[in-house]
C-alpha positions as CSV (number, residue, x, y, z in Angstrom):
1,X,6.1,-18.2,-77.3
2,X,8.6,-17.7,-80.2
3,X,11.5,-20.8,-79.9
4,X,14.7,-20.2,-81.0
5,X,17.2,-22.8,-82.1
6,X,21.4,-22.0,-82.3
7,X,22.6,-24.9,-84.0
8,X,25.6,-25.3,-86.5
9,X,27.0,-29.0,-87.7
10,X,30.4,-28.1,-86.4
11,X,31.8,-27.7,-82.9
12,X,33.1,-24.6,-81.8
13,X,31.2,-22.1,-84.0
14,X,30.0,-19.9,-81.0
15,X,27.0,-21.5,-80.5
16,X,26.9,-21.4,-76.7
17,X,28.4,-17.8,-77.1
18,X,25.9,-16.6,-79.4
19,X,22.8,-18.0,-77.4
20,X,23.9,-17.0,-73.5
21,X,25.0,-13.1,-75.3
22,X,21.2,-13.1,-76.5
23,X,19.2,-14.8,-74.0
24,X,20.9,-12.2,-71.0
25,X,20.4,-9.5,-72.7
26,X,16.7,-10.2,-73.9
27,X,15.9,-11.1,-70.2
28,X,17.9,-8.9,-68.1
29,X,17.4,-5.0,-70.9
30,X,14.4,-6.0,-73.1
31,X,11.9,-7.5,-70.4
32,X,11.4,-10.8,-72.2
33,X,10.6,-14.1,-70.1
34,X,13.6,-16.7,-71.1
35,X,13.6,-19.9,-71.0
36,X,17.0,-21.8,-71.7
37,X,17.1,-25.3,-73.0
38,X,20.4,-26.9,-72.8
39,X,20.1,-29.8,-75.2
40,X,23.7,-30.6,-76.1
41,X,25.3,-33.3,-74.9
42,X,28.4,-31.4,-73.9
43,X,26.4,-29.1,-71.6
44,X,28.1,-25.8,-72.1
45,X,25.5,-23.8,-71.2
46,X,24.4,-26.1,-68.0
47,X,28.3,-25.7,-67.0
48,X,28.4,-22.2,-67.5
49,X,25.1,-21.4,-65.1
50,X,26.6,-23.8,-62.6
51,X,30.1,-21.9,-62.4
52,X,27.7,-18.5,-62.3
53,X,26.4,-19.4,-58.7
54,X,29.1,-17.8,-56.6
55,X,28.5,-14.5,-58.2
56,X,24.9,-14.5,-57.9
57,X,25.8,-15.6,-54.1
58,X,27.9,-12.2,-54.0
59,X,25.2,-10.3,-55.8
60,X,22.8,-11.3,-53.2
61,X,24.9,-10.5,-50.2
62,X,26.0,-7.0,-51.9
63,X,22.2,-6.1,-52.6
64,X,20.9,-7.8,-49.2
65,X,18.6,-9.5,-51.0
66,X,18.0,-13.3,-50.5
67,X,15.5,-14.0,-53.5
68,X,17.7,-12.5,-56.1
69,X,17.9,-14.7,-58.6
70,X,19.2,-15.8,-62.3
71,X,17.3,-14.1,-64.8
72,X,16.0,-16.7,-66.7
73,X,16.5,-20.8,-66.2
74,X,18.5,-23.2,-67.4
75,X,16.6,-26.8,-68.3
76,X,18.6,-29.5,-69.4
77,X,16.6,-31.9,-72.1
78,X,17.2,-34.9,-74.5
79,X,16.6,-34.2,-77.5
80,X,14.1,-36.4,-77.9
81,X,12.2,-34.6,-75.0
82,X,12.1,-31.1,-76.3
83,X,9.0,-30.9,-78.4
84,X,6.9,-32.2,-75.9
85,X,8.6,-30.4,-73.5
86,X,8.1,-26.9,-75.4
87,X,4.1,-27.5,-75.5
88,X,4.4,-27.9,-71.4
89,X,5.8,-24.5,-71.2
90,X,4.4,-22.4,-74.1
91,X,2.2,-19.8,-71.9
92,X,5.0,-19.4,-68.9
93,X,7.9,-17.5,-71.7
94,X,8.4,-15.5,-74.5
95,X,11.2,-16.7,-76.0
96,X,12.9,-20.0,-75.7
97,X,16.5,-20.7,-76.7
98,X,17.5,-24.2,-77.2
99,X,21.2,-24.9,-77.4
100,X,21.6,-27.6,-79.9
101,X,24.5,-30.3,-80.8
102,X,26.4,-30.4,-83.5
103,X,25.8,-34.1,-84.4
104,X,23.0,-36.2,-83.6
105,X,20.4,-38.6,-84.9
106,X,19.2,-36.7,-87.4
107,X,15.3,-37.4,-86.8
108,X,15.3,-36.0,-83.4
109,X,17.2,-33.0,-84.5
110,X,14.9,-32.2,-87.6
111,X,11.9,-32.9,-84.9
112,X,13.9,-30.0,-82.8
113,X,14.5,-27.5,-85.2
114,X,10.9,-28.5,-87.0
115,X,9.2,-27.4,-83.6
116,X,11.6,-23.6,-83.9
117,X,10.5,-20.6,-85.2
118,X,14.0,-19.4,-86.0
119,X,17.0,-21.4,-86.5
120,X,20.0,-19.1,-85.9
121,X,23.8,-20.6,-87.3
122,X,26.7,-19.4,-86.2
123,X,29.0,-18.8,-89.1
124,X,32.8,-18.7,-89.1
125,X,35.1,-18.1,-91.8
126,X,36.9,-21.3,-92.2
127,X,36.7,-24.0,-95.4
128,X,35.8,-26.4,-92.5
129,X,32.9,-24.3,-91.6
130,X,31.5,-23.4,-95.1
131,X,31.6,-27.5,-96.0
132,X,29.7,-27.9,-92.2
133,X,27.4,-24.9,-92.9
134,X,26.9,-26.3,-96.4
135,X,25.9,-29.7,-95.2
136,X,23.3,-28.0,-92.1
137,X,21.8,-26.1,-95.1
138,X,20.7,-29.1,-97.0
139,X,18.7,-30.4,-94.1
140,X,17.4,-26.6,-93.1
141,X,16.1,-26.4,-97.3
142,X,14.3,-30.0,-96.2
143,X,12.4,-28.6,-92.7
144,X,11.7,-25.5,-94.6
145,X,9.8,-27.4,-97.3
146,X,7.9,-29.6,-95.1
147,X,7.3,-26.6,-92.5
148,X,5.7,-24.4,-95.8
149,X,3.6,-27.4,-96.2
150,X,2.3,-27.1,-93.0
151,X,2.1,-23.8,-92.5
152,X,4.7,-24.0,-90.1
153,X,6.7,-20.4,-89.5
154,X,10.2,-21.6,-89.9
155,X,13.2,-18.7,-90.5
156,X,17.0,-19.2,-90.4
157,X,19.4,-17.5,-90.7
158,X,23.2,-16.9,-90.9
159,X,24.8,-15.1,-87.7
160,X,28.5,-13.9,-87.8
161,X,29.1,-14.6,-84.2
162,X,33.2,-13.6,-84.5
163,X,33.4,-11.0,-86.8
164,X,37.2,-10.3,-88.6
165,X,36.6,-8.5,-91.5
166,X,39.3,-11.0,-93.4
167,X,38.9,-12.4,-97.2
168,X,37.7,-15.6,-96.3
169,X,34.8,-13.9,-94.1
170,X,34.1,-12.0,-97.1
171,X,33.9,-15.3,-98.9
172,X,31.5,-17.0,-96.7
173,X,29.3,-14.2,-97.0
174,X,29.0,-14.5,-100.6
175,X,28.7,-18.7,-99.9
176,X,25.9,-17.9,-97.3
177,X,24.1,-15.6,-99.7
178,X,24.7,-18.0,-102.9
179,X,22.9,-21.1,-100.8
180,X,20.3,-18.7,-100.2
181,X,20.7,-18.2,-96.6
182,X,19.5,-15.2,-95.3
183,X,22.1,-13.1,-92.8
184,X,21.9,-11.1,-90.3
185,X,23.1,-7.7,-90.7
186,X,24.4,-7.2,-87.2
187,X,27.7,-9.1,-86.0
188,X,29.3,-10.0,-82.5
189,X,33.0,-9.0,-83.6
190,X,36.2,-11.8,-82.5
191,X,36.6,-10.1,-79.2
192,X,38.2,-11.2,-75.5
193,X,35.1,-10.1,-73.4
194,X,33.3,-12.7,-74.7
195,X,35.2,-15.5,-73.4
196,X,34.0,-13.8,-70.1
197,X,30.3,-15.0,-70.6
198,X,27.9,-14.8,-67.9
199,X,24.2,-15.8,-67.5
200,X,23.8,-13.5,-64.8
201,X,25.5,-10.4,-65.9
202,X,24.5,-8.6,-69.3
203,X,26.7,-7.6,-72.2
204,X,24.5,-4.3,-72.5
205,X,25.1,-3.2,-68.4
206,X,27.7,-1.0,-69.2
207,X,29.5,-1.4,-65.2
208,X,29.5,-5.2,-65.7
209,X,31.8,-4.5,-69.1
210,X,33.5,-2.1,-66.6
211,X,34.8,-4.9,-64.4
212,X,35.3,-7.3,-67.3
213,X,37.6,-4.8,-68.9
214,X,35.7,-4.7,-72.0
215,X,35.5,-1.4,-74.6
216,X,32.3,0.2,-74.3
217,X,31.5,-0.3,-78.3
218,X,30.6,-4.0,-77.5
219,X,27.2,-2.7,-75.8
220,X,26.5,-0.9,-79.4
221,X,26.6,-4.4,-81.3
222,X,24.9,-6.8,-79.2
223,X,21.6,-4.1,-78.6
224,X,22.0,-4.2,-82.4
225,X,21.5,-8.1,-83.0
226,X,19.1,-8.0,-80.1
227,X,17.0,-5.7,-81.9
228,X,17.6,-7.7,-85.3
229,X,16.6,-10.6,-83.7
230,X,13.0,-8.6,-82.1
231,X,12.5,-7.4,-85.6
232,X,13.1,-11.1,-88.1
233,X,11.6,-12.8,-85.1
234,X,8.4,-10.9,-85.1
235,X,8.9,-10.9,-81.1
236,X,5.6,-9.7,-79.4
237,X,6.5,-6.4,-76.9
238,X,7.9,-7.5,-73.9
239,X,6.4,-7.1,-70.4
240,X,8.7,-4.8,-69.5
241,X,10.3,-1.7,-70.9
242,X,13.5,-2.2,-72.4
243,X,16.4,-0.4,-70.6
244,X,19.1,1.7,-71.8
């Protein structure tokens, strides 16, 4: 099981965004077993799954099928919880997201993001998100250290999870890559449609960005960071076939 951490010191970087965009489409296309671990205190993503029930109620009544269900769960976890946690449930997924908060006692979040494979931050292009990115990348040099000591695998990496194309993007680009953070190639653009998230419905099933009124090109970039994330994650093949 590979387990992936979204975290970012700042609130409202698209954490909850970035993490629900991956985690559908990695269940619902690519085959993956998901697990979801909502470990902020604001519960975004526990919110999110409970306003999702109606329209898994009407997906069940369209279909006629009673045991249609979410395709992955949603566990809700102290912090302090989680690593244990994770060893309960290593053979049942593939993946694990963990949805973490901004600010917290920094020993149970270093234990967190110590027991993750990949850290993924959400960067923005704002001075105060280069001075909260800054600060989250002098305690991501510290776990990386102590994780290459213990032969820990241990990646993050920068994620531009509302792409503008303005200067100051540009310029924390060039701040990412002069702390030595390592990026992600693929983007998730400033777009409407995401406001519309859904844990049931994926970005990549073209008829769900149909009734969401969304432009057909937002399929093309998240299968892109979804297949970034396979690749840097070293993701073992799913159990099923990816769809197209």
């Amino acid at each position: 099981m590979k387990t992936i951490s979204i975290a970012n010191q700042k609130g409202g970087a698209g954490k909850t965004t970035l993490l629900v965009v991956l985690a559908t489409a990695l269940a619902v296309n690519y085959g993956y077993r998901v697990l979801v671990i909502d470990g902020d205190p604001q519960q975004s993503i526990t919110k999110l799954r409970a306003s999702d029930e109606p329209a898994l109620a009407g997906e069940r009544e369209f279909l006629s099928d009673p045991t249609l269900d979410f395709p992955y769960p949603v566990v809700s976890q102290e912090l302090a919880a989680i690593p244990d946690y994770l060893a309960q449930v290593e053979e049942a997924f593939d993946i694990t997201f963990i949805d973490l908060p901004g600010r917290a006692d920094s020993s149970l979040l270093n234990d967190v993001l110590a027991s993750s494979e990949v850290v993924l931050v959400p960067m923005q292009a704002t001075f105060l998100d280069q001075q909260a990115t800054l600060d989250f990348l002098a305690i991501l040099h510290v776990l990386a250290e102590y994780c290459k000591k213990e032969n820990l695998e241990f990646q993050p990496f920068g994620v531009t999870s509302r792409k503008t194309a303005s200067r100051e993007e540009k310029e924390m680009n060039e701040f990412a890559d002069a702390a030595g953070l390592a990026r992600f190639a693929s983007t998730l653009g400033n777009r409407v449609a995401y406001t519309r998230l859904s844990s049931l419905f994926s970005f990549l099933d073209l008829d769900y960005l149909k009734r969401i009124d969304a432009k057909p090109s937002i399929e093309q970039e998240v299968r892109a960071m979804c297949d970034e994330l396979v690749a840097k994650a070293n993701l073992s093949p799913a159990t099923v076939p990816a769809t197209v």
